[in-house]
C-alpha positions as CSV (number, residue, x, y, z in Angstrom):
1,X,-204.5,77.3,80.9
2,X,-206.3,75.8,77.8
3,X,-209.4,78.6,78.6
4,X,-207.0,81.5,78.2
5,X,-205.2,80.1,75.1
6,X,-207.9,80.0,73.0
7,X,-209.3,83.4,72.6
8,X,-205.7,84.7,72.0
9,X,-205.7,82.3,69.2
10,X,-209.0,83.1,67.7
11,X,-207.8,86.8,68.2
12,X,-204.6,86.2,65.9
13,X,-206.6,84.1,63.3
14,X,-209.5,86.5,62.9
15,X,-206.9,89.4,62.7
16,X,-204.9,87.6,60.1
17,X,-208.4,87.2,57.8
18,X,-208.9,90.9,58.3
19,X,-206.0,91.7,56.6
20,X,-206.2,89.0,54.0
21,X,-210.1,90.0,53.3
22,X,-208.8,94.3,53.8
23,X,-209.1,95.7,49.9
24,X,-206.8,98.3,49.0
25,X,-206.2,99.7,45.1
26,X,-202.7,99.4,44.3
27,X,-203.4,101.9,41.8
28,X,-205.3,104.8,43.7
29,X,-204.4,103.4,47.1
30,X,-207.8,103.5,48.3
31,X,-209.8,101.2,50.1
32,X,-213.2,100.1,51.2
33,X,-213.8,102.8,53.9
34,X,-213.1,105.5,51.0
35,X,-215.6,104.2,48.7
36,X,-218.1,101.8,49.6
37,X,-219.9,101.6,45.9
38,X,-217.0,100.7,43.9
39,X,-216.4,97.6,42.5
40,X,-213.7,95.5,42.6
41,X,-211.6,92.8,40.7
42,X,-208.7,90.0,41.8
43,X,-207.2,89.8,37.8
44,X,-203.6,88.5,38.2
45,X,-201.8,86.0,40.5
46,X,-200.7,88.3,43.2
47,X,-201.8,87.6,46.8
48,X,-202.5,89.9,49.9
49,X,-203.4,93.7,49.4
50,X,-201.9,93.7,46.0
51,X,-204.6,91.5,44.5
52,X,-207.4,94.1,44.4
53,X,-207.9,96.7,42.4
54,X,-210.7,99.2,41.7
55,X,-212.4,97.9,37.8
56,X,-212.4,101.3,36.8
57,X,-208.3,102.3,38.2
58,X,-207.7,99.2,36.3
59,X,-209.7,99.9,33.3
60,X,-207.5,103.0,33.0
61,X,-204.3,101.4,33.4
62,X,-204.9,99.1,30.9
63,X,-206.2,101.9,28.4
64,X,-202.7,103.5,29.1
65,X,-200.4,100.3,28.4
66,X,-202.5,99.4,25.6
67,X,-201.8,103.0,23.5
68,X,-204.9,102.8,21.5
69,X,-204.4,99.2,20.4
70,X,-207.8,97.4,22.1
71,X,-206.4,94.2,21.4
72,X,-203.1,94.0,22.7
73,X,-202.3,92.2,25.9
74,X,-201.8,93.7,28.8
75,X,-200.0,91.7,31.8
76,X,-200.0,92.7,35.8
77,X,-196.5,94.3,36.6
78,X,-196.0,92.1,39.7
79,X,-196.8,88.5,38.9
80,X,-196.8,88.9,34.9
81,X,-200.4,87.6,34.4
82,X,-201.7,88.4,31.2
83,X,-205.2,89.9,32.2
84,X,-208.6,88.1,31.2
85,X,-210.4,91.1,29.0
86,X,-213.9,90.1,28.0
87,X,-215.7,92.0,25.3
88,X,-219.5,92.8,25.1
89,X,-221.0,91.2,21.8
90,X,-222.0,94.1,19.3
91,X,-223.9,92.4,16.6
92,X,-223.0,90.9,13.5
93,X,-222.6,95.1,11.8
94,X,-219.9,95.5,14.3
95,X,-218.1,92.4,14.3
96,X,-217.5,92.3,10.4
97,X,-216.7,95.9,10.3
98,X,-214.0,94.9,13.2
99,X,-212.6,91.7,11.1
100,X,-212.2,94.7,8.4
101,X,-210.4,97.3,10.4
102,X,-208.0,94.2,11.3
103,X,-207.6,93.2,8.4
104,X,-206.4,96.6,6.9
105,X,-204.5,97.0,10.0
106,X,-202.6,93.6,8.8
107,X,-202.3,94.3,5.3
108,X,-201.2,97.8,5.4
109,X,-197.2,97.2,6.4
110,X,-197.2,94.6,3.5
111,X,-198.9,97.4,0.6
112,X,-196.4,100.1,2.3
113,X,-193.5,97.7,1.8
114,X,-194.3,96.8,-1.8
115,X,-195.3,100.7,-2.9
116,X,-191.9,101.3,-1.5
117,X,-189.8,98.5,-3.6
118,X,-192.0,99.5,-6.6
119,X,-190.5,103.3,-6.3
120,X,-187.1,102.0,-5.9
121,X,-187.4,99.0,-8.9
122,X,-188.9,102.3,-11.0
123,X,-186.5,104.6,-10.1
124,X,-183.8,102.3,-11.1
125,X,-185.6,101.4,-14.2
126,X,-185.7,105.4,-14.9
127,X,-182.1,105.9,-13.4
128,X,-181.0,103.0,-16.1
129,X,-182.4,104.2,-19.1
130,X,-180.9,108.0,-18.4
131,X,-177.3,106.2,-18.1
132,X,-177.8,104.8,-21.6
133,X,-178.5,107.6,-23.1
134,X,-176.0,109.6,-21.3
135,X,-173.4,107.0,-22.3
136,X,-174.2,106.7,-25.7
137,X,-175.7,109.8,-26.6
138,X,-179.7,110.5,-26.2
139,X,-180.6,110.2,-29.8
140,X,-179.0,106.6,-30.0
141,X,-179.7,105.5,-26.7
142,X,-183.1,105.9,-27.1
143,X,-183.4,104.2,-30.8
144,X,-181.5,101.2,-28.6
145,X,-183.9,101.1,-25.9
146,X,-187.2,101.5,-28.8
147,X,-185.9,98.7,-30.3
148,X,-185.0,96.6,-27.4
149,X,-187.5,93.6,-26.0
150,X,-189.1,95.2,-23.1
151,X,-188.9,92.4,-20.4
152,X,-185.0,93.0,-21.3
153,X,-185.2,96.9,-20.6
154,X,-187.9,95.9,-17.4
155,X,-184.5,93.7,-16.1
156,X,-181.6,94.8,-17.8
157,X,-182.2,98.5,-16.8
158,X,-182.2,98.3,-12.9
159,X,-179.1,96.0,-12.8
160,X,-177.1,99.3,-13.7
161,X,-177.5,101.3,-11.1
162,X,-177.3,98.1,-8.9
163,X,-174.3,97.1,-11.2
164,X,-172.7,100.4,-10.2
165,X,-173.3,100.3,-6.2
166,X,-171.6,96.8,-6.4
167,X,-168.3,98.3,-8.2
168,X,-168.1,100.7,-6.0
169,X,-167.9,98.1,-3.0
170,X,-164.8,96.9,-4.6
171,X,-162.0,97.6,-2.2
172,X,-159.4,97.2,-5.0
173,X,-156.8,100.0,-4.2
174,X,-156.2,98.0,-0.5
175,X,-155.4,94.9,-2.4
176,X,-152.8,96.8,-5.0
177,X,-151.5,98.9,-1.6
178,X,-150.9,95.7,-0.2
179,X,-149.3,93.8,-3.2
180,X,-147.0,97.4,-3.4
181,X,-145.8,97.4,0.8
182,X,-145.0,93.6,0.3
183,X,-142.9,94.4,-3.3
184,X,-141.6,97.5,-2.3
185,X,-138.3,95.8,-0.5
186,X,-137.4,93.7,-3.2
187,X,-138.0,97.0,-5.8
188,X,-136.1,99.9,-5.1
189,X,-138.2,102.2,-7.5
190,X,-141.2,101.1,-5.2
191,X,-139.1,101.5,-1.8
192,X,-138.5,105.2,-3.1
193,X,-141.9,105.8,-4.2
194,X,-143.5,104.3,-1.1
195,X,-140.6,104.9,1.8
196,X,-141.5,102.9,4.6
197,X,-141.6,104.3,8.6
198,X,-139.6,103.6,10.7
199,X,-140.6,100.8,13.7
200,X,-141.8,102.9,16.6
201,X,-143.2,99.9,18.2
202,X,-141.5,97.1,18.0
203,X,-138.3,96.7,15.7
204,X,-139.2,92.8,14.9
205,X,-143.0,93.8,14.1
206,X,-143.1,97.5,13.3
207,X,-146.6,98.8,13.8
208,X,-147.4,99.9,10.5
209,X,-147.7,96.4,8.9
210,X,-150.7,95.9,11.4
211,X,-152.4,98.5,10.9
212,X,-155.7,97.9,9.0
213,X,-156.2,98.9,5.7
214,X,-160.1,98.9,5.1
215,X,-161.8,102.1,5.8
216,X,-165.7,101.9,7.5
217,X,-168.3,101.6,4.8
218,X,-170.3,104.7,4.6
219,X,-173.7,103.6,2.5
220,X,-174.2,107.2,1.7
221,X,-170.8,107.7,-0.3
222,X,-170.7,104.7,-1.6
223,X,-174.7,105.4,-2.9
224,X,-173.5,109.2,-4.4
225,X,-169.9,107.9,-6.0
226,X,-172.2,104.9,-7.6
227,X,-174.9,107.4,-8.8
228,X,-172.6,109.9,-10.1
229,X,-169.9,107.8,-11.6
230,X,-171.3,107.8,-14.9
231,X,-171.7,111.5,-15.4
232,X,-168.1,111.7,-14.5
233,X,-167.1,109.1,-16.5
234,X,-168.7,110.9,-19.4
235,X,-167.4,114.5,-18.3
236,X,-163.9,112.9,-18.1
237,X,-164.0,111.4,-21.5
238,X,-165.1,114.1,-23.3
239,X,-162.3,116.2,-21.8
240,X,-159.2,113.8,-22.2
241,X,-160.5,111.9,-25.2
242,X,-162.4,114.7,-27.4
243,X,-160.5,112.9,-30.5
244,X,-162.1,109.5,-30.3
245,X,-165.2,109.9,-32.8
246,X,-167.8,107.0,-30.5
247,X,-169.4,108.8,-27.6
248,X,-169.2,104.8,-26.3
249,X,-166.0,104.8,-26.3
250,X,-164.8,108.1,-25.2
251,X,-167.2,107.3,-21.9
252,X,-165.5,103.9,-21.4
253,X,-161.7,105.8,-22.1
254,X,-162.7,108.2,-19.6
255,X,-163.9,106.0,-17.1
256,X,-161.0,104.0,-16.8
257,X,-158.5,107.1,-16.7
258,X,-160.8,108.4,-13.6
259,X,-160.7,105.3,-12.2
260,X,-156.8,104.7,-12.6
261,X,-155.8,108.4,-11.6
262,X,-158.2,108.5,-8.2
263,X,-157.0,104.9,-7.6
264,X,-153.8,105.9,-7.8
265,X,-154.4,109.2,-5.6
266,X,-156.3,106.5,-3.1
267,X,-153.5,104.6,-2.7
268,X,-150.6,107.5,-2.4
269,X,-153.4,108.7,0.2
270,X,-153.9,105.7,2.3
271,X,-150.1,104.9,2.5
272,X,-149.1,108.6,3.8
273,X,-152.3,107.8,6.3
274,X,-150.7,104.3,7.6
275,X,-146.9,105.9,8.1
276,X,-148.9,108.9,9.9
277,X,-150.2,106.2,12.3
278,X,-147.3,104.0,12.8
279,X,-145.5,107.6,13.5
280,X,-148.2,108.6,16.2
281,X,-146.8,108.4,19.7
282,X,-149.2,108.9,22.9
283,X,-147.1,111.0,25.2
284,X,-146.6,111.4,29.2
285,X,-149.3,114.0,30.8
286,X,-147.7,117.1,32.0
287,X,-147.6,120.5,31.3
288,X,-144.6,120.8,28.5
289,X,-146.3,118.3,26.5
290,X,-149.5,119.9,27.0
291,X,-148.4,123.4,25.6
292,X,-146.8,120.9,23.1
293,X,-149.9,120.0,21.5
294,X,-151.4,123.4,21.6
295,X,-148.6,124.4,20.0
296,X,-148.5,122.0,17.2
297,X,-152.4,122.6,16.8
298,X,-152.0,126.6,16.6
299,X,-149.4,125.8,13.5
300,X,-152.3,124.2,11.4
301,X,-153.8,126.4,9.0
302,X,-157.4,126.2,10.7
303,X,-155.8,127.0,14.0
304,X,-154.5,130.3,12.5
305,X,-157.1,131.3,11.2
306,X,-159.5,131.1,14.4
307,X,-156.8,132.7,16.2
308,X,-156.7,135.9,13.7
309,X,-160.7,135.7,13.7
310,X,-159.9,135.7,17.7
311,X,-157.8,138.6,17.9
């Protein structure tokens, strides 16, 4: 019994080597019968047939992952093995001119990032100086700036238009629309300028006292109202306050009309937008609702129009 065993044993065993010894690419899927001169490489972790791989399939793969960069790492997809790269030595010429490459490769984000602050920081400088003179007139502005101590121009000019961005962040109607909702029941001149809605929601918290009152931040708009609020402040004072002999103070006069009358046209605004909320209703899907709202959408303005452009 032990005789007959024993070679079905040794069968199994030397089967189970062929297989572990059988090379196959797992990138071309080849294997030793298909190209006896190729060489071959184990560089990750993995075991069985995933562990070889032709040098030059490999070579190629890495080349692809890498994207140009020589130096980055590149690790096997199945057992995360960073692979073992060895580079041939080049001689002293190619090495320092290597060290040089890397570090203008390192450098170059940091010169990009300061050329870039520089044009901002002179732009504001440039932006600055063209406010003063706008605000004060350009044959005085520029005898101020002449006889002003330039590290006070090199600081004092960029903080205007940075001044002006900052302003313009100031969400100061909500807090007046607020103090107004919250006054208007104990002033009846406010409760008939500002009528409430009535609760749709609840009675005991109507819907429109938690709605919010903050609009999203757009960074372009606020940039362009920042930029251009001194030309309108300018345009506006020459306008309303033509009397006043100092360009100064016409410029300031003006500003703080515009600033009062689109404040107040902000905050009319907003509280016809919160009562048009707290009014909206989401209604039952059917078909008389349905040619309810393409009814109410044809009465617009801009749905007449496209149906006359239609017809």
């Amino acid at each position: 019994m032990a005789t007959t065993g024993h070679p079905r044993h040794v069968s199994k065993s030397s089967s189970t080597d062929n297989e572990e010894n059988r090379r196959n690419c797992w990138v071309c899927f080849a294997s030793d019968e298909d190209d006896r001169m190729a060489l071959w490489v184990k560089p990750c972790r993995c075991r069985g047939t995933t562990k070889w791989v032709h040098q030059s399939c490999l070579q190629r793969w890495v080349d692809e992952k890498q994207q140009g960069n020589a130096m980055a790492p590149v690790r096997c997809p199945q057992c995360n093995t960073e692979y073992v790269i060895l580079f041939p030595q080049m001689g002293p010429v190619v090495m320092v001119m290597d060290l040089i490459d890397e570090f203008i490769s390192r450098s170059c984000p940091f010169v990009a990032a300061g050329v870039v602050v520089g044009s901002v920081y002179w732009t504001a400088v440039t932006f600055g100086a063209v406010t003063v003179m706008q605000v004060v007139g350009h044959r005085d502005g520029l005898a101020a700036m002449e006889q002003a101590d330039p590290i006070f121009l090199l600081v004092g000019l960029p903080t205007i238009p940075l001044l002006l961005i900052m302003g313009k962040m100031v969400r100061w109607e909500d807090a007046v629309l607020r103090f107004l909702r919250s006054s208007a029941v104990r002033l009846p001149l406010l409760k008939r300028l500002m009528p409430a809605a009535p609760p749709l929601v609840s009675p005991a918290q109507p819907y429109v006292d938690t709605l919010p009152l903050n609009d999203p931040v757009s960074a372009t708009r606020v940039l362009c109202g920042a930029l251009l609020f001194p030309t309108v402040a300018t345009l506006a004072g020459r306008a309303l306050f033509e009397s006043v002999p100092s360009r100064l103070q016409r410029t300031l006069l003006g500003a703080a009309a515009f600033v009062c009358v689109k404040g107040a046209l902000k905050i009319y605004h907003k509280h016809k937008q919160l009562i048009r909320l707290s009014l909206r209703q989401v209604l039952n899907f059917d078909d008389e609702n349905a040619v309810r709202v393409r009814q109410s959408g044809a009465s617009r303005p801009e749905a007449a129009n496209d149906a006359d452009d239609a017809q």
